[in-house]
C-alpha positions as CSV (number, residue, x, y, z in Angstrom):
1,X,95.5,108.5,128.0
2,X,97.9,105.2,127.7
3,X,97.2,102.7,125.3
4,X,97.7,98.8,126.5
5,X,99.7,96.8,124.5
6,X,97.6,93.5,125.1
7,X,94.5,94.0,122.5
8,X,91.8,92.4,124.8
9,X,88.5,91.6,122.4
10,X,86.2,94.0,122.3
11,X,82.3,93.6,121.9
12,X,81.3,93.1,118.5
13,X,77.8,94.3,117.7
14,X,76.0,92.5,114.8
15,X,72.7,94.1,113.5
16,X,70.2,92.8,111.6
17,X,67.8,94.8,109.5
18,X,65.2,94.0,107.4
19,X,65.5,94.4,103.8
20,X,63.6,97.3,102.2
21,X,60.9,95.3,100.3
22,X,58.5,96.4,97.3
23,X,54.7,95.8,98.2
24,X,52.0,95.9,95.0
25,X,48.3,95.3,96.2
26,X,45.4,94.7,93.7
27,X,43.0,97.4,93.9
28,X,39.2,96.8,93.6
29,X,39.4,92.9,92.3
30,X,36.3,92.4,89.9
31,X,33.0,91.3,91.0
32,X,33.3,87.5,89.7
33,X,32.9,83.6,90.9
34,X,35.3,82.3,93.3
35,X,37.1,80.2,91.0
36,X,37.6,83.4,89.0
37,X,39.0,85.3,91.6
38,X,41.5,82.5,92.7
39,X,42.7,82.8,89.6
40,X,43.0,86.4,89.8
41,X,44.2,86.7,93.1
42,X,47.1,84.1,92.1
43,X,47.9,86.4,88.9
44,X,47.9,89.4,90.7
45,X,50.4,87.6,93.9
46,X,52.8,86.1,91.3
47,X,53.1,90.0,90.2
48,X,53.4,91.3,93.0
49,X,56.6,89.1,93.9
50,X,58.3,89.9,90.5
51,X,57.6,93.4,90.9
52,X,59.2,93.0,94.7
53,X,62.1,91.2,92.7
54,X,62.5,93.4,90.4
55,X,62.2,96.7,92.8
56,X,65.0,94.9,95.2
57,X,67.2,94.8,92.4
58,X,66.6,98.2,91.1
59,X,66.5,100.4,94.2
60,X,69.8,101.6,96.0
61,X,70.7,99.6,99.0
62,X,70.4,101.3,102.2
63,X,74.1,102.4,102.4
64,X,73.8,104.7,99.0
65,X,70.4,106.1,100.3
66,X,72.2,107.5,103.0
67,X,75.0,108.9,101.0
68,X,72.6,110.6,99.6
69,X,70.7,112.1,102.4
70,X,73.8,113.4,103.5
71,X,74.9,114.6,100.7
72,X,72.0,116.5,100.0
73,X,72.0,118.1,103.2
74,X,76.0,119.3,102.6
75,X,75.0,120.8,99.4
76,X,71.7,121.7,100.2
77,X,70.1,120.8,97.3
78,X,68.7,117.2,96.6
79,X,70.9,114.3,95.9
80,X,69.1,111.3,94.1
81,X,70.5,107.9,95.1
82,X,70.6,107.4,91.6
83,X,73.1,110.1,91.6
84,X,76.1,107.8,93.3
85,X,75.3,104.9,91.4
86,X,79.0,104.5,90.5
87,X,79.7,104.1,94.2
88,X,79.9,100.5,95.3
89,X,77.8,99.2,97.4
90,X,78.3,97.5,100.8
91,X,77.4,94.3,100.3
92,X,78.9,93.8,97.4
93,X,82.4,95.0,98.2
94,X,83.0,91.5,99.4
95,X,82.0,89.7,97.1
96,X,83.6,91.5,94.1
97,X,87.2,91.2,95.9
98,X,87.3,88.0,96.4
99,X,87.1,87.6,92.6
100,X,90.0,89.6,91.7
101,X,93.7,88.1,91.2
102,X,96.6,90.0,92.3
103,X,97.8,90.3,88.2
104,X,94.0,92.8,88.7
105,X,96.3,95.6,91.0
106,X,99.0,95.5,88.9
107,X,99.2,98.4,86.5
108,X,101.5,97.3,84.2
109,X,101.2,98.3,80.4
110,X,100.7,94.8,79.5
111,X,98.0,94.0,82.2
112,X,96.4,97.7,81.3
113,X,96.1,96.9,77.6
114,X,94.3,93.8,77.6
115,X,91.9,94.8,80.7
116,X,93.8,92.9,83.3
117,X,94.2,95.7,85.8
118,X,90.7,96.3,87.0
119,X,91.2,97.6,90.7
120,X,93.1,100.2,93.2
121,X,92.1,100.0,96.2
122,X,94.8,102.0,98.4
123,X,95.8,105.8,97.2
124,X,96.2,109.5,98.2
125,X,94.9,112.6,97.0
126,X,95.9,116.4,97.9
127,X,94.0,116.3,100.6
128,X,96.6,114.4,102.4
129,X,99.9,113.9,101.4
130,X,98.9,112.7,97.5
131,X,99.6,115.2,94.7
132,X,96.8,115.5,92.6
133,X,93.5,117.2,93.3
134,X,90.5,114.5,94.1
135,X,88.8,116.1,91.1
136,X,92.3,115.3,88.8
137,X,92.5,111.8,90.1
138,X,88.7,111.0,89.4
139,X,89.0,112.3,85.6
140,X,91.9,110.1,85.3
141,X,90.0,107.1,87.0
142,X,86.6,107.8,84.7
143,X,88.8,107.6,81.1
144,X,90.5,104.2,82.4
145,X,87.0,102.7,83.9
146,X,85.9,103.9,80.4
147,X,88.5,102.1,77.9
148,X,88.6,99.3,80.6
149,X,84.7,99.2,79.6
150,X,85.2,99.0,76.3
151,X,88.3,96.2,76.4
152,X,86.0,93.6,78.6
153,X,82.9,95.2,79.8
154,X,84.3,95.4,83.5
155,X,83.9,98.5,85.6
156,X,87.4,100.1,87.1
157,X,87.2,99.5,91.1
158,X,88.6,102.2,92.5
159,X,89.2,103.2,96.6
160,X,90.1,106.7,97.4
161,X,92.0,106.5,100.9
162,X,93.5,109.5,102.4
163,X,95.7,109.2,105.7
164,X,93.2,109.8,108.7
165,X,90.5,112.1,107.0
166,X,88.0,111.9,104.6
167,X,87.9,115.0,103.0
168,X,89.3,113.6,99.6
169,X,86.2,111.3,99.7
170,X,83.8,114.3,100.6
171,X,84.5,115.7,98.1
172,X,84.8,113.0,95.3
173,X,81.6,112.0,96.5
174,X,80.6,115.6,95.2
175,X,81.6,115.6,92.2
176,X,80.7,112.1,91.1
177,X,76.6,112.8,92.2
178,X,76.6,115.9,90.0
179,X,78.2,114.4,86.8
180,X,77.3,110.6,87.6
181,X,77.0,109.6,83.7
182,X,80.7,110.5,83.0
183,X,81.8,107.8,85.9
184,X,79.6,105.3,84.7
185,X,82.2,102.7,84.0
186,X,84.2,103.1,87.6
187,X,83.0,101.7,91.1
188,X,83.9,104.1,94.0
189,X,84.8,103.0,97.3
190,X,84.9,105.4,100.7
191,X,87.5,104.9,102.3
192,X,90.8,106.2,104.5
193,X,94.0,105.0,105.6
194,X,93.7,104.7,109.4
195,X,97.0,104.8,111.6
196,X,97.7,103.5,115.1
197,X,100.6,102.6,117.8
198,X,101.9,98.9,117.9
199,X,104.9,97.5,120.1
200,X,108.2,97.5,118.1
201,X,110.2,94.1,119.8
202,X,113.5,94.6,120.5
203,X,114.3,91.5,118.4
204,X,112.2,92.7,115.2
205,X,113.7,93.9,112.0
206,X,112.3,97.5,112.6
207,X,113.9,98.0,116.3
208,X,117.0,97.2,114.8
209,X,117.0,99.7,112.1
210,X,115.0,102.8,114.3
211,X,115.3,101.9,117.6
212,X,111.8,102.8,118.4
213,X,109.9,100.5,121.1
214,X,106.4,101.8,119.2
215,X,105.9,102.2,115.5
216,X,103.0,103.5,113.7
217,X,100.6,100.5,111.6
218,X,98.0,101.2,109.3
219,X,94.5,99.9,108.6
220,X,92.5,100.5,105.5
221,X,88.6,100.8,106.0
222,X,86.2,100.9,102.8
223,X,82.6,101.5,102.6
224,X,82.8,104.2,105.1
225,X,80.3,107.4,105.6
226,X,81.9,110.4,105.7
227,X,79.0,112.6,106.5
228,X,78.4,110.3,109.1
229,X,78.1,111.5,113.3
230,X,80.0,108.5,113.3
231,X,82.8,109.7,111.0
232,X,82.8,113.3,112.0
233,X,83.1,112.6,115.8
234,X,86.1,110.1,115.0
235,X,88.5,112.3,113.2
236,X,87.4,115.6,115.0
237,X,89.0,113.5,118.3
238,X,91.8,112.7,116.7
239,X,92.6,116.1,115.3
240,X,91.8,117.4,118.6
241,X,94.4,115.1,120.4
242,X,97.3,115.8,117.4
243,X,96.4,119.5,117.9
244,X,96.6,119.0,121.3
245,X,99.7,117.4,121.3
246,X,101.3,119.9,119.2
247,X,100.7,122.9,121.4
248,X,101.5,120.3,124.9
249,X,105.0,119.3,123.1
250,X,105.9,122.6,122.5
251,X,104.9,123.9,126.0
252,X,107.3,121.0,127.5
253,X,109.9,121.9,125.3
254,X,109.8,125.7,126.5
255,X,109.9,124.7,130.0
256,X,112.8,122.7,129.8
257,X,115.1,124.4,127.8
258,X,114.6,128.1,128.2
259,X,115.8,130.9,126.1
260,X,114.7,128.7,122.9
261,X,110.9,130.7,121.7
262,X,109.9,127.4,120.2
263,X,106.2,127.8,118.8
264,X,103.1,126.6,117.6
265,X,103.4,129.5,114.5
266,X,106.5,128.5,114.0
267,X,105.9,124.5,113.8
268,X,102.8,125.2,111.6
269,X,105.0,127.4,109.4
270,X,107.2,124.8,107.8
271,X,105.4,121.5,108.9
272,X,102.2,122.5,108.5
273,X,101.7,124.7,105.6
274,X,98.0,124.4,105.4
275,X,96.5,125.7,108.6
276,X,93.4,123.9,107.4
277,X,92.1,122.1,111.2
278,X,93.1,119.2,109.3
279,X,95.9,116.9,111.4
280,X,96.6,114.1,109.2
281,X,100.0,113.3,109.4
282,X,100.1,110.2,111.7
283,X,104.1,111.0,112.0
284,X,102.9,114.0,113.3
285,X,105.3,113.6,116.9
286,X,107.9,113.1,114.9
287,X,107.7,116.5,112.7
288,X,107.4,118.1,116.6
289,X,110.4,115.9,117.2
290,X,112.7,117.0,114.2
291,X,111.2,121.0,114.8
292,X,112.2,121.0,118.3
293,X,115.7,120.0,117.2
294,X,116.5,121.9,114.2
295,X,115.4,124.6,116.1
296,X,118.1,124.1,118.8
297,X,120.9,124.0,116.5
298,X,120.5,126.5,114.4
299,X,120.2,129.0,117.7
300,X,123.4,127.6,119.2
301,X,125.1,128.1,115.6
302,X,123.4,131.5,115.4
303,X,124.2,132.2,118.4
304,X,128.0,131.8,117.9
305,X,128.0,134.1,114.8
306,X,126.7,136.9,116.5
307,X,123.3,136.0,113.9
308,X,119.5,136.7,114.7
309,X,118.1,133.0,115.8
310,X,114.6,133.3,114.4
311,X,116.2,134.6,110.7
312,X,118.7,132.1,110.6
313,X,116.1,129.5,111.2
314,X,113.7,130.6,108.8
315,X,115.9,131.2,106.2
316,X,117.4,127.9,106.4
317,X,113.8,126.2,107.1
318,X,112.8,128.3,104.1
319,X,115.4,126.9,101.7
320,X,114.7,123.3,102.6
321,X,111.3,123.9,102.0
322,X,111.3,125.3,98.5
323,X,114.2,122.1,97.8
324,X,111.9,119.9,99.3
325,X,114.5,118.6,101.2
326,X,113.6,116.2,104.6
327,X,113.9,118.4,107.5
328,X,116.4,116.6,109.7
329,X,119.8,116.9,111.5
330,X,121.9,115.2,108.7
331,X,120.2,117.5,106.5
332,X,121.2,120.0,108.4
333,X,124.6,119.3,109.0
334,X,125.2,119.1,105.3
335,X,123.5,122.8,105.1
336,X,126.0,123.9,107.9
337,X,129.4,122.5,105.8
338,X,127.6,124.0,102.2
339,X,127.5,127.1,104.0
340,X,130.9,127.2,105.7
341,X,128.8,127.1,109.3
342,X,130.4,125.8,112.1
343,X,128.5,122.4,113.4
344,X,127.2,122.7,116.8
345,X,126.9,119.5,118.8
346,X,125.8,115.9,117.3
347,X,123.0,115.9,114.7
348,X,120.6,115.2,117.6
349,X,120.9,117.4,120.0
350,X,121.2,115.2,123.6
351,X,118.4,117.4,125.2
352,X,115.5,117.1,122.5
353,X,116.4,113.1,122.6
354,X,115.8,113.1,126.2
355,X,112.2,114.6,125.7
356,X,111.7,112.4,122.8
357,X,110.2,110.2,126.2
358,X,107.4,112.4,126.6
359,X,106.9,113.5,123.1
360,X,106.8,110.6,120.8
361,X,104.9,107.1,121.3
362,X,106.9,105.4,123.6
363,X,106.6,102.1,126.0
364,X,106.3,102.5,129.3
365,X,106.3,99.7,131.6
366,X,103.7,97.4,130.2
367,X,101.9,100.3,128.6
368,X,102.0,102.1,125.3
369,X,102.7,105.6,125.5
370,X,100.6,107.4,122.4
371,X,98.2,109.7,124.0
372,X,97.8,111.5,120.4
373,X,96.7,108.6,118.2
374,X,94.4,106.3,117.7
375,X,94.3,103.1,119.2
376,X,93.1,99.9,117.0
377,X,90.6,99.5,119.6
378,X,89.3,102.9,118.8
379,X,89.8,102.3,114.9
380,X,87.7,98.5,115.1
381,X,84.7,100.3,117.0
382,X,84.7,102.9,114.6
383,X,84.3,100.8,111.8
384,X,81.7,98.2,113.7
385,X,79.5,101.5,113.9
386,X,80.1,102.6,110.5
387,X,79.2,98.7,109.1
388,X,82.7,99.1,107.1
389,X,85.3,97.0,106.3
390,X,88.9,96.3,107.5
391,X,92.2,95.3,106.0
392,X,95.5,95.5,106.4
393,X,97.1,98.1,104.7
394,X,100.9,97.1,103.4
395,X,101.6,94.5,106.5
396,X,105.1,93.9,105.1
397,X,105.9,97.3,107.4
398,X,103.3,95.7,110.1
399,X,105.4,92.9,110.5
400,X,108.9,94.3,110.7
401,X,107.9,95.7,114.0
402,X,106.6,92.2,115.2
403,X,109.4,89.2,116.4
404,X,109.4,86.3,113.8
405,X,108.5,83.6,115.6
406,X,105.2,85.6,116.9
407,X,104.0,87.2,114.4
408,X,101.1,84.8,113.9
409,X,99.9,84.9,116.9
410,X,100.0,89.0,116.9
411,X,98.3,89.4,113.7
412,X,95.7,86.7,114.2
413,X,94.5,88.6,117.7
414,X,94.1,91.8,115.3
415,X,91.8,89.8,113.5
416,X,89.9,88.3,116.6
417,X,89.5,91.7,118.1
418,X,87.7,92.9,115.1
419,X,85.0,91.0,113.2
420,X,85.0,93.3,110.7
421,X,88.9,93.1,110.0
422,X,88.4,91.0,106.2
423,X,91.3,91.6,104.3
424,X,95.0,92.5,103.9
425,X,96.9,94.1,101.2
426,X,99.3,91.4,100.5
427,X,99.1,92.3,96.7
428,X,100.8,95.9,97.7
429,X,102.2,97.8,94.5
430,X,104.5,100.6,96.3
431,X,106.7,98.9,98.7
432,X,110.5,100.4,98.6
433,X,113.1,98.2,98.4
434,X,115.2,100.7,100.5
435,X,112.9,100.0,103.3
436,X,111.9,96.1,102.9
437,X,113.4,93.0,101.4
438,X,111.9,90.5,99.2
439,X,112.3,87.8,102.3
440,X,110.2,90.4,104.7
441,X,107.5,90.5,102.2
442,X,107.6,86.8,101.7
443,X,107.6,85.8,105.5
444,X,104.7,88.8,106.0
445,X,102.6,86.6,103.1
446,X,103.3,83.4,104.6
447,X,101.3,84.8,108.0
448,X,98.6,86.5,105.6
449,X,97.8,83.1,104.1
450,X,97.3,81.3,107.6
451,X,95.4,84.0,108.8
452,X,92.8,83.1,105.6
453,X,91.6,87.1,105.2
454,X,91.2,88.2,101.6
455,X,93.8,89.3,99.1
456,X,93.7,92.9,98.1
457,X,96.1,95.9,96.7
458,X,96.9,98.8,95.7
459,X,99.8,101.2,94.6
460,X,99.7,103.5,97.4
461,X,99.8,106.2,94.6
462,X,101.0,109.5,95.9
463,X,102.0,111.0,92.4
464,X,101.4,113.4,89.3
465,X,101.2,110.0,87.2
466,X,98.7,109.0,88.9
467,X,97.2,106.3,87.1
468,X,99.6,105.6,84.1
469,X,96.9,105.1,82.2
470,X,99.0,105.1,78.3
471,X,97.8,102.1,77.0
C-alpha cells in the first residue's frame, strides 16, 4: 500500500439525530366542563415539558449509554450509565476547553495550590510506553480532582491517551464504573495518541538533523469508543500491518544477507518484551532498523573471536536491556571499546542502510512509502465514524518536518481534510529542549493561531511522578 503525499479532502459525513426526549401523558383526565379541562390540560402540558427539561438534563447523553452497553457486555454483568458519570461527555468536551487558559495545563506547585491546574489532556500509561499502571494513574487523578474540588469546586479534566491502542482506556473505563463515587470530582476523556507518515522537506529543520524524507506526526483523538466495531477494526489493522511488517522486514533481511539467522523471536526478545498482540510502537521500523544492524555487527565481531554469534548478541542485548540503555550503533560501539572488542565496520553497517529503502517510511517518487502505518486519511475517517474529536498533538515536532515558508498552507489542509480536526496542543508541557528551540515552538504557535483551532495541553506524562500532585 503507498500512501500519497497530497492529502486530497475526503467526504465528511455529518449526522443528525434526534435528541432522546422525556414524554409524560395525563392519564384518565377527570370528567369536568370544558373550561375545566383547558385548565387541566394546560397544567398537566406545562408538566410535561418541565419534566422533559428536567429528564434531558438528568439522563446520560447517548455517547455514555453506549459506554455502558459495551461495557456491560465486556464484563458481562450490567453497567448503569450512571456508573461512568465521571466520564465527560461528547458534547460538552468543546465547550469546557475552550474555557480553559494555558496557566490550567500547567502543573506547577503554585498553579496546583490555588486550583489553577484543572486539566491534562495528553499522557501514557503501562499499556504503552507510560510507567504507571492505568489503575495507579487514576488513584493519583481521583485525590487531585478531589483537593481540586475542595480548593474551587472544579472537577480535574483528565484524558488518558496511550500511543495507537486503547487498552489503557479499556480498562480505566473499568475501574472507574465499578468504584464511580471515588472519581466523583474528575472528568475522564477516551482517548489515544494516533501516529501517521508526513513528508520531511529537505529544507526543514528535521531533514537537516535526521535526514529522513518521512517522519512520523501525531494526532490526539478524545471522546472515542473503545468497545466500539469502529475502534476494534482500526487498531486490529494496524497491528496486523506492524506485525506484518515485522515478520516481511526480517524475511528481506534474510534474503539479502545470508548466513545472518535474523528472527522474529529474536526481535520480539529485546524490542518487544511483551508478546501481548499489542503493536504500539509507531517507531516500530525503526526498532527492526536498529535489530537488523546490531545484529550484523556483533556476528562480524563474533565471528572474528572465534565467539558463538547468537550468545554474544544476547548477552550484549541482555546487558543493554537490564541498563536501559538505547539499542543503537554508537551504543554499541562504546560496549565494544568497554569490553576491549575490536570495532567492526562504521556504526551502521552499509548493507542494513541500504535496506533501510524498503524497511522504513520512505518517499518514493511522488509517493510516501509507509505501508505499516496509518495514514491521516485513515486516522480522520476513523474519527468521523467514531463522532470524536481531533487535535494536534505537540505540533512543535509537526512543523520541523514542514519548510517555513509553507507550513501554513500544510497544516491548514490537515484541517480542511478533517472536519473534526478542533484543536492543537500548543499549550504542550513536555517538549525537550534537546530536541526543539524556543524559536520552533514560537514559529509552530504563530501557524496555530492563524489556523483559529482551540488551545489545549498536556505533559505528555510517561513517569512514576505521575501527577506531582504535593501541594
Amino acid at each position: 500500500m503507498k500512501i500519497q503525499t497530497q492529502y486530497q479532502p475526503i467526504n465528511t459525513r455529518i449526522c443528525f439525530r434526534k435528541q432522546e426526549q422525556s414524554i409524560c401523558a395525563a392519564q384518565n383526565p377527570p370528567k369536568t366542563n370544558k373550561t375545566k379541562l383547558i385548565a387541566y390540560s394546560s397544567c398537566v402540558g406545562a408538566a410535561a415539558i418541565c419534566g422533559a427539561v428536567v429528564a434531558h438534563k438528568t439522563l446520560p447523553d447517548r455517547y455514555i449509554k453506549q459506554l455502558a452497553r459495551d461495557l456491560s457486555v465486556e464484563l458481562k454483568e450490567e453497567i448503569k450509565p450512571a456508573n461512568l458519570k465521571s466520564v465527560m461527555r461528547k458534547k460538552d468536551f468543546i465547550s469546557e476547553i475552550k474555557k480553559l487558559k494555558e496557566q490550567n495545563y500547567v502543573a506547577s506547585p503554585e498553579n496546583i495550590k490555588n486550583g489553577i491546574f484543572r486539566a491534562d489532556l495528553h499522557s501514557h500509561s503501562n499499556f504503552s510506553d507510560g510507567t504507571l499502571s492505568v489503575n495507579e494513574i487514576l488513584n493519583q487523578t481521583a485525590e487531585y480532582g478531589d483537593k481540586l474540588q475542595k480548593i474551587n469546586g472544579k472537577k480535574f479534566i483528565f484524558a488518558l491517551s496511550d500511543h495507537d491502542g486503547t487498552d489503557g482506556v479499556k480498562e480505566a473505563l473499568k475501574i472507574i464504573a465499578k468504584n464511580p463515587e471515588k472519581f466523583k470530582n474528575i472528568k475522564f476523556v477516551p482517548a489515544a495518541e494516533l501516529s501517521f507518515p508526513i513528508e520531511c522537506h529537505p529544507d526543514s529543520s528535521r531533514f537537516k538533523r535526521y535526514g529522513n524524507s518521512v517522519e512520523m506526526a501525531e494526532m490526539l483523538i478524545y471522546n472515542i469508543n473503545p468497545f466500539s466495531e469502529n475502534s476494534k477494526n482500526y487498531f486490529q489493522h494496524l497491528y496486523n500491518k506492524r506485525k506484518d511488517g515485522i515478520r516481511e522486514s526480517i524475511q528481506l533481511a534474510n534474503s539479502k544477507l545470508s548466513g545472518y539467522k535474523f528472527s522474529v523471536a529474536e526481535y520480539n526478545k529485546f524490542w518487544r518484551p511483551k508478546d501481548d498482540g499489542r503493536y504500539w510502537g509507531m517507531h516500530m521500523h525503526w526498532n527492526i532498523f536498529h535489530y537488523l544492524n546490531l545484529k550484523t555487527r556483533i556476528a562480524d565481531a563474533a565471528k572474528a573471536q572465534n565467539k558463538d554469534a547468537d550468545v554474544l548478541f544476547d548477552e550484549i542485548m541482555t546487558y543493554f536491556s537490564k541498563n536501559k540503555i538505547s539499542k543503537n550503533g554508537q551504543n554499541l560501539d562504546r560496549y565494544f571499546l568497554n569490553k576491549n572488542i575490536p570495532k567492526s565496520g562504521e556504526s551502521y553497517d552499509k548493507r542494513i542502510v541500504d535496506l533501510k529503502y524498503d524497511i522504513c517510511p520512505e518517499k518514493k517518487g511522488m509517493l510516501l512509502y509507509a505501508p505499516y502505518q496509518s495514514s491521516f486519511e485513515q486516522i480522520a475517517e476513523f474519527a468521523e465514524k467514531e463522532e470524536a474529536y481531533l487535535a494536534f498533538a505537540h505540533p512543535g515536532f509537526t512543523t520541523q518536518s514542514m519548510k517555513s515558508d509553507s507550513m501554513l498552507e500544510i497544516m491548514r489542509g490537515f484541517v480542511r481534510n478533517s472536519g473534526r480536526l478542533k484543536a492543537a496542543e500548543k499549550f504542550h508541557q513536555a517538549y525537550p529542549p534537546e530536541n526543539i528551540t524556543k524559536s520552533e515552538i514560537e514559529e509552530c504557535n504563530k501557524v496555530l493561531d492563524e489556523l483559529g483551532l482551540i488551545n489545549i495541553g498536556g505533559r505528555d506524562n510517561h513517569s512514576l511522578n505521575f501527577t506531582k500532585f504535593t501541594a
